[in-house]
N, C-alpha and C positions, 0 to 999 in steps of 0.2 A: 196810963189808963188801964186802970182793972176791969176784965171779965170775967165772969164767974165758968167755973169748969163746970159744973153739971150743965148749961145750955151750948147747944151743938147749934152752931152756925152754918145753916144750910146755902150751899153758891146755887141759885139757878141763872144759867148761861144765857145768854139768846142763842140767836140762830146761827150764830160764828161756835158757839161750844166754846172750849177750852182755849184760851191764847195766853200763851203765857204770857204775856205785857201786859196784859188787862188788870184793871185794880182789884176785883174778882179775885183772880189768882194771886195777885201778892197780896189781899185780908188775908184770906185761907191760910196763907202759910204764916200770919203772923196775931192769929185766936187761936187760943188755949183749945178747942175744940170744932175742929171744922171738919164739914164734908164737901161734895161737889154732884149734882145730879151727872153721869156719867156719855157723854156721850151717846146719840141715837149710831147703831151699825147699820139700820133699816127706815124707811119711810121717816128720812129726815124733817121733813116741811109737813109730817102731819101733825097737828096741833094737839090727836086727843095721845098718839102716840109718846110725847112729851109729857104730856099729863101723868100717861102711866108710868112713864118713868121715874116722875118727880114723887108718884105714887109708892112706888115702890123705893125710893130711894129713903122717906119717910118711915116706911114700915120696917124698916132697918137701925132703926134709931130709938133708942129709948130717950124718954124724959124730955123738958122741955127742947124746944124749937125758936129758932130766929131765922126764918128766909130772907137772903141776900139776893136781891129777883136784879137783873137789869134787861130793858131792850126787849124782845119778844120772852124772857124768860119772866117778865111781869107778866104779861096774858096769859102763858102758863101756868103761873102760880093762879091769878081771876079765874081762869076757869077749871082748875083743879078746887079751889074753894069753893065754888058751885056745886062739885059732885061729892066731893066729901066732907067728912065731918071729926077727924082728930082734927087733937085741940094744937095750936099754936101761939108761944108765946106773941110774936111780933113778925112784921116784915118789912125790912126797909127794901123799897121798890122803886130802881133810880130810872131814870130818863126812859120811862116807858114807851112803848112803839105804839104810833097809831096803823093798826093795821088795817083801818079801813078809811085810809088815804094814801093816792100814790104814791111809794116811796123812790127814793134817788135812784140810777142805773145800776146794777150789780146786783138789787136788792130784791127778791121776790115780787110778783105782780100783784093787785088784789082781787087778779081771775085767782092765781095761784094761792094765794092766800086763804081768799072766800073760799076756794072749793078741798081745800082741808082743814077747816073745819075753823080757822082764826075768825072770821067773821060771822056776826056780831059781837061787838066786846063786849063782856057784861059788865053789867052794872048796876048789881045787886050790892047792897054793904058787905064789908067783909067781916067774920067772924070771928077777929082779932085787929089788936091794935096794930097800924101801918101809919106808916110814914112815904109820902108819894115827894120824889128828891127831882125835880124836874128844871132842864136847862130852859132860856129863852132863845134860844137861837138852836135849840134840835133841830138838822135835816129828818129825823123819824117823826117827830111830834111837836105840832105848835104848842106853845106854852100854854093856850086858851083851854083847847082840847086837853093838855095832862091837868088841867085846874077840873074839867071839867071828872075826868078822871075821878080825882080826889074826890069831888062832890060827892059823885055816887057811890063809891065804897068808901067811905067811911074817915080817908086818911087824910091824914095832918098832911098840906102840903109843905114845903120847903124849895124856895127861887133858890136856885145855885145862882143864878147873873145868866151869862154869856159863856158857856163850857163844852158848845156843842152840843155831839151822841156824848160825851163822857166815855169814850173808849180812846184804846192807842192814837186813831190817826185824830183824835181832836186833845192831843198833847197829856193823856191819862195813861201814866200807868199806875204807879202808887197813885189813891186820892185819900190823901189826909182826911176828906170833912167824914168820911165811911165812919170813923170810930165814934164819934162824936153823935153822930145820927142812933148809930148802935145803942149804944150807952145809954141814948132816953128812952128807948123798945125796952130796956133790962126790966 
């Protein structure tokens, strides 16, 4: 499968950031042109604080754009498309997080959450073509809620089945269907 070198393949992380297992990290290293929004040093769990970094990690890039969102780094991407306005080729946006329902033990609360700044999710369309890659059995998000997701902005959904969050501990590191998803965003 070919992709074109002038578009840069943006990784936005969740809230784990960088795991090298994560299928995240092994796209990136295997597109012609990738980046990675870099780690928060400061005020991890703030929502608008990710924004600006995804902001800024944008404004570092020429030419077109494909955002690779998963997990809280979808709500990052929805509410960075709220405030701003370069243009973006596509973004395929997998097993997004509902953050404003409880999530499993380890995981942020939604005092925690709401009160920087993740809650309400919006759901306004998005200003580019998306693609929403949503499991049936996410501990982060029921299937209804990311259908419901898709509705309002805009995006083509896609049922993966039964894959979990689609990270390491639900048996994801390489995810083959990533390319293929990509490829129709081109």
């Amino acid at each position: 499968m070919l992709f074109s070198e002038d578009i840069t393949f943006l990784m936005v992380p969740g809230l784990r950031e960088h795991v090298p297992e994560h299928w995240q990290t092994h796209l990136q290293t295997e597109l012609p042109r990738a980046a990675c929004v870099e780690p928060l040093k400061e005020n991890k769990l703030s929502c608008a604080a990710r924004v600006e970094a995804l902001n800024d990690t944008l404004a570092a890039i020429e030419g077109p754009v494909i955002i690779v969102a998963h997990s809280a780094g979808v709500m990052i991407t929805v509410h960075w498309a709220q405030r701003y306005q370069r243009p973006i080729h596509g973004a395929l946006l997998a097993a997004p997080a509902d953050v404003e329902e409880p999530m499993p033990a380890g995981y942020p609360t939604l005092e925690q959450l709401s009160s920087r700044g993740w809650a309400p999710i919006p759901i306004a369309p998005l200003p580019f073509p998306s693609i929403l890659a949503a499991s049936r059995n996410d501990p982060l998000a029921r299937f209804e809620k990311a259908r419901q997701m898709a509705v309002a902005w805009g995006s083509r959904l896609v049922d993966l089945g039964e894959v979990g969050h689609l990270n390491p501990a639900a048996g994801f590191g390489p995810w083959p269907g990533a390319k293929p998803l990509l490829q129709q965003l081109i």
